[in-house]
C-alpha positions as CSV (number, residue, x, y, z in Angstrom):
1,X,65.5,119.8,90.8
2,X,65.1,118.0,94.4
3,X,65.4,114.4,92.6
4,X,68.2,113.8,95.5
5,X,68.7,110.9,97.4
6,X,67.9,110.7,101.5
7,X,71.3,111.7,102.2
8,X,71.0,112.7,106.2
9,X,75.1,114.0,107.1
10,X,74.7,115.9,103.8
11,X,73.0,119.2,104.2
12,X,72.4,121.6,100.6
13,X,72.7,125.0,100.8
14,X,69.7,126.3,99.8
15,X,70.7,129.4,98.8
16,X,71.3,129.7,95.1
17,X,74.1,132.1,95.6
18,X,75.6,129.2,98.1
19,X,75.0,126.3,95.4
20,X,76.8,129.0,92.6
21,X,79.6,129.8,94.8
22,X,80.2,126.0,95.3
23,X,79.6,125.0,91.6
24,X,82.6,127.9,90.2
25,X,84.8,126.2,93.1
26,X,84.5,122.9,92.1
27,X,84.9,123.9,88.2
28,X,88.0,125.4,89.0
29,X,89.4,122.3,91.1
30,X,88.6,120.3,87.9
31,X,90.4,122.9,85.9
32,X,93.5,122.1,88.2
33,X,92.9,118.4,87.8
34,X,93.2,119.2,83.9
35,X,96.2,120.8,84.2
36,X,97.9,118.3,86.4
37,X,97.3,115.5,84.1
38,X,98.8,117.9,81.1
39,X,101.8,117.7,84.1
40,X,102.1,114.8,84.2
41,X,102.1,113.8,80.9
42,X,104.9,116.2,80.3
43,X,106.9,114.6,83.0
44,X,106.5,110.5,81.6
45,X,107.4,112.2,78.6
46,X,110.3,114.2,79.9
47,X,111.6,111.0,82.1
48,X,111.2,108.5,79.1
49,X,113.0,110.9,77.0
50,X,115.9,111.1,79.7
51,X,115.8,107.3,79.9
52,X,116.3,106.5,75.9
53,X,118.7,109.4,75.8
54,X,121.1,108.9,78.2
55,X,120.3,104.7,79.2
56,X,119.5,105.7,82.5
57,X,116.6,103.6,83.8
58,X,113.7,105.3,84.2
59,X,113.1,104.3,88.0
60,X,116.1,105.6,89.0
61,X,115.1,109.0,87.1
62,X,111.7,109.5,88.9
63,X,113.4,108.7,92.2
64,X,115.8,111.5,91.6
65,X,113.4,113.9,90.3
66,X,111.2,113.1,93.4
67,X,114.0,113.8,95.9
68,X,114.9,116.7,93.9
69,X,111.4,117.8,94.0
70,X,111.0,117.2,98.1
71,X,114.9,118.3,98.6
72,X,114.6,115.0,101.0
73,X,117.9,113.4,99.9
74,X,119.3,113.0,103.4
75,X,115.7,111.0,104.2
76,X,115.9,109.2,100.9
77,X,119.8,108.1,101.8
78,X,118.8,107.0,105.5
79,X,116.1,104.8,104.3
80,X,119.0,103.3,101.9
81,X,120.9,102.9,104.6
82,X,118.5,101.2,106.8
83,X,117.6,98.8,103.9
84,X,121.1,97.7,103.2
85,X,121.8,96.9,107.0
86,X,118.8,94.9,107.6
87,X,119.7,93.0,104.1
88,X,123.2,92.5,105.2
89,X,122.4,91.7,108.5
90,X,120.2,88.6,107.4
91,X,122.1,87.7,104.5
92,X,125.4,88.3,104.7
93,X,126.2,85.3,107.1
94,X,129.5,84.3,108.0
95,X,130.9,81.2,106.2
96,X,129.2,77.8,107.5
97,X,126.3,79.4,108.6
């Protein structure tokens, strides 16, 4: 089984025990990639379920369950904020300009 390629930064373990250990760790971050996509399957579903429900668009419901999610509104309203007075501030000029 050494059919590997010359791969010099990359050192094996060549303990058996070692490559085992490593092989049931990296099954079980695959298992959590599994259920993360079964996540986020539920949550399209959930948000496009909001959206035809209630007509809210479903941008505006994945923002909200994202600052929900990082409790971040104050961050989320500041960078708002920042957008608007930069937009305002280049195109809200005064009359004749």
């Amino acid at each position: 089984m050494n059919n590997s390629p010359a791969i010099s930064s990359v050192v094996i373990p060549s303990s058996e025990e070692d490559r085992l250990a490593i092989r049931k760790v990296l099954k079980e971050v695959s298992d959590a990639m599994t259920r993360m996509d079964g996540e986020k399957d539920f949550i399209k579903e959930a948000i496009e379920d909001l959206s035809k429900h209630y007509s809210i668009p479903k941008a505006t419901l994945n923002k909200v369950a994202r600052t929900y999610h990082k409790q971040n509104v104050a961050e989320e309203r500041a960078k708002n904020e920042d957008t608007f007075y930069v937009y305002d501030s280049i195109f809200n000029l005064k009359q004749g300009e």
